[in-house]
C-alpha positions in Angstrom: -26.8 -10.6 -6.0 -26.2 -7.5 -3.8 -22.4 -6.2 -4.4 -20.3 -7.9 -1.8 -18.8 -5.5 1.4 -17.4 -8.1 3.2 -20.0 -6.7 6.2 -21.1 -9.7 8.4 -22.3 -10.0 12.0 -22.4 -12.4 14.5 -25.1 -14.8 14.3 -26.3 -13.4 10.9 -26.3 -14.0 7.5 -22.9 -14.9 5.5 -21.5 -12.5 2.9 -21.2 -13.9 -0.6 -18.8 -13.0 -2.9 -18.9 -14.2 -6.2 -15.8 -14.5 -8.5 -15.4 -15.7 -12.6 -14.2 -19.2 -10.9 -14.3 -18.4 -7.4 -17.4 -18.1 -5.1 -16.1 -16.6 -1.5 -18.6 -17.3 1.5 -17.7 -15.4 4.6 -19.7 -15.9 8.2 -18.7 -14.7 11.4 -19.0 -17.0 14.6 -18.8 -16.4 17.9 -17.6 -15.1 21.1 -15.1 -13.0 19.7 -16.3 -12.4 16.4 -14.1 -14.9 14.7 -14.2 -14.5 10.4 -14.6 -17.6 8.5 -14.1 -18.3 4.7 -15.4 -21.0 2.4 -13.7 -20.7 -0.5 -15.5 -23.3 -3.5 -14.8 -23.3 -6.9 -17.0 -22.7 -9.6 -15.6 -25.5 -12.0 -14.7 -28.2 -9.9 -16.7 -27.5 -6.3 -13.7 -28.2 -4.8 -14.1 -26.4 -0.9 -11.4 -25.2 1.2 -12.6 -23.3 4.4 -10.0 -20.5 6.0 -10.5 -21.3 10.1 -12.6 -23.0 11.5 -12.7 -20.3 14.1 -16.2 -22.1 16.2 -19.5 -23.0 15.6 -19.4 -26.3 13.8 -22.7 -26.5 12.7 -22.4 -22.6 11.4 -19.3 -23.5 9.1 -20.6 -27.0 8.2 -23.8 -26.0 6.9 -21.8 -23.5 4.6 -20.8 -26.6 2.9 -23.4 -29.2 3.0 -21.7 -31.2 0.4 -18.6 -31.6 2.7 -14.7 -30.0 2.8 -12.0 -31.2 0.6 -9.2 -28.9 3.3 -9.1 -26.5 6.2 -6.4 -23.7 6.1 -5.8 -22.4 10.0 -3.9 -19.3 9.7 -2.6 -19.4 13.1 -2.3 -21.2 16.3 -4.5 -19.1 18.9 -7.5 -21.0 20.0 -10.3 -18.3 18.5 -9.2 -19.6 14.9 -9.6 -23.5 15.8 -12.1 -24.2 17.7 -14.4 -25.7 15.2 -11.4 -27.1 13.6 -11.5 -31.3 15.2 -15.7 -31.4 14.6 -15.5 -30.1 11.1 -12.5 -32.8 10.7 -14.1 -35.1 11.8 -17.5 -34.4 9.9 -15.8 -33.8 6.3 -12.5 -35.6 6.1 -10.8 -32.6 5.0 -7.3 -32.1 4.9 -5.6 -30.1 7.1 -2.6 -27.3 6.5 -1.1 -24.9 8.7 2.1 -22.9 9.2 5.0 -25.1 10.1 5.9 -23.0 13.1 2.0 -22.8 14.5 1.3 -26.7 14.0 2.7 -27.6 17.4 0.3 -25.3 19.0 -3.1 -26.7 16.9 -4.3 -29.5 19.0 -5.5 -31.6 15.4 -3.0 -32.7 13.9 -1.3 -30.5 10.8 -1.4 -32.8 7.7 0.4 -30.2 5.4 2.9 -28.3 7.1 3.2 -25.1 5.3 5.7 -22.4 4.3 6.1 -19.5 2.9 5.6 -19.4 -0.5 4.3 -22.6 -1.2 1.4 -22.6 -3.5 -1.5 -24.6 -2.0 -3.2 -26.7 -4.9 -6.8 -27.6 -4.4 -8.3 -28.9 -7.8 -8.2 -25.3 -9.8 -8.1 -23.7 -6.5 -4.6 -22.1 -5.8 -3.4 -20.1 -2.8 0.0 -19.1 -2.3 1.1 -18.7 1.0 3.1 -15.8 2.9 4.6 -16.6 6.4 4.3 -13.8 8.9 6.1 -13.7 12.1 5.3 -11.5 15.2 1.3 -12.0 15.9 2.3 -16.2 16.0 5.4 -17.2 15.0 3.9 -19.5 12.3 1.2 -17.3 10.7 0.2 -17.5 7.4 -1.5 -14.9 5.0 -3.3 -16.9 1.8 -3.1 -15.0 -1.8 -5.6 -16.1 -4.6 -5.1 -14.3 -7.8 -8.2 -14.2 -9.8 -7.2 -15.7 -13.5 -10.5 -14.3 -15.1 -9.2 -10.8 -13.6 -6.0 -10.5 -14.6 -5.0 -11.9 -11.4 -6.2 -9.2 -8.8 -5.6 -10.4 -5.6 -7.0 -11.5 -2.7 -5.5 -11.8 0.5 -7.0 -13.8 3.1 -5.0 -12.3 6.6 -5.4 -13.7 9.7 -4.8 -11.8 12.6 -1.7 -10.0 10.6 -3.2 -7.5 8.6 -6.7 -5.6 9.8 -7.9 -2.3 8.5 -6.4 0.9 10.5 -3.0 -1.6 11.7 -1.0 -5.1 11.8 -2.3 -7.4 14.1 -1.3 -7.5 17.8 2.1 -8.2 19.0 1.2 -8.1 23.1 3.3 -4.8 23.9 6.4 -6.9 22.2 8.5 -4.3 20.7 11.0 -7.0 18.3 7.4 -9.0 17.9 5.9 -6.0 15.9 8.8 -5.0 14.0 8.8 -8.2 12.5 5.3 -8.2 11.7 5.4 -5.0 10.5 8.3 -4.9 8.3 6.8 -8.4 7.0 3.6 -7.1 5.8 5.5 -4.0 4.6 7.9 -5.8 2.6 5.7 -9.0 1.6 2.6 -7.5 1.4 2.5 -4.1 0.5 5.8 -3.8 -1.5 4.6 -6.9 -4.0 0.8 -6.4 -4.2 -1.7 -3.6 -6.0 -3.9 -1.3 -4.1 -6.8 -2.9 -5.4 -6.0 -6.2 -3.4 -8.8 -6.8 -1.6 -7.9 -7.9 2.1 -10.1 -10.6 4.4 -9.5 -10.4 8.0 -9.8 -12.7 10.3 -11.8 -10.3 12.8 -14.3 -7.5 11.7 -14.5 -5.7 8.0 -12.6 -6.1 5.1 -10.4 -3.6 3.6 -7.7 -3.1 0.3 -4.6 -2.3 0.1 -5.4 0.9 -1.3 -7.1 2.1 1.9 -4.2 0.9 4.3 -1.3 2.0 2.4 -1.3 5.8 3.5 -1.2 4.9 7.0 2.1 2.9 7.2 4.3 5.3 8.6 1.6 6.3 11.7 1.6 2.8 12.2 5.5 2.4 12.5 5.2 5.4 14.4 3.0 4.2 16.7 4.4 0.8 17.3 1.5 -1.2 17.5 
């Protein structure tokens, strides 16, 4: 298998990531080049897809043999509009941030906040609650036990390479996002986490951490 870059386009092939217990699936759907992860575990192929951004057919066929959940890391409508078809298809369960769920039109069946560690069979993800993009958005940490738990961090519209995500020209709204990935993000985790957007490429740690201060700077 060629070494994963987390490189997809819309319309083409998925990018397939494979982990000691973890295989990582991610596809990128249209218009507005949404990022979708299927997430299925090696031992018990339990499935749990990260937004079900659109294209039902796209994300379903990533998982022929169904969905046990759907993580939605936040309440804009680019990250769920796939979200009541593949429900209604699979069954699965859905979870959310507490503070987005209002604003999902399918109905949250986990509530989640931050910190809870979301148990899926041998799949765990710990959540981290980030305010300023949404009010209610989650980030989703796996730590790879055959790896001596390197990270990965599954973002959302929080964390992109080159910035946080986009606050709307609200001042209070991105210092709240910012010092929250700052402090909850980058102050607990390695430079070798490896971080999956919800829009465009992948990045680490590593390669975002020099630019904090620009970004401060900058405000956006």
């Amino acid at each position: 298998m060629p070494d994963y870059t987390g490189d997809v386009t819309q319309g083409g092939p998925p990018a397939v990531r494979d982990l000691p217990e973890l295989t990582i699936t991610k596809v990128s759907v249209g218009p507005t080049d949404n990022n979708a992860y299927l997430l299925r575990s090696k031992a018990t192929g339990t499935r749990v897809l990260i937004d079900a951004a659109n294209e039902a057919p796209t994300l379903l066929a990533l998982a022929p043999d169904g969905l046990n959940a759907v993580i939605t890391t936040h309440r804009h409508g680019d990250h769920w509009q796939a979200l009541a078809d593949v429900v209604t298809a699979t069954g699965a369960t859905t979870h959310a941030g507490r503070a987005d769920a209002e604003g999902i039109p399918v109905p949250t069946a986990v509530p989640v906040d931050d910190g809870d560690v979301l148990r899926f069979d041998d799949i765990e993800l710990t959540a981290i609650h980030l305010v300023g993009h949404t009010p209610g958005s989650i980030a989703l940490l796996y730590r790879d036990p055959a790896a001596g738990g390197t990270p990965h961090l599954f973002t959302g519209d929080c964390l992109f390479p080159g910035g946080v995500g986009g606050t709307f020209g609200d001042g209070e709204a991105f210092t709240s996002l910012y010092e929250g990935v700052v402090t909850k993000i980058f102050d607990r985790l390695p430079d070798e986490t490896w971080v999956y957007p919800g829009h465009g490429k992948d990045t680490t740690l590593g390669a975002e951490r020099p630019q904090l201060a620009e970004w401060r700077a900058r405000g956006w």
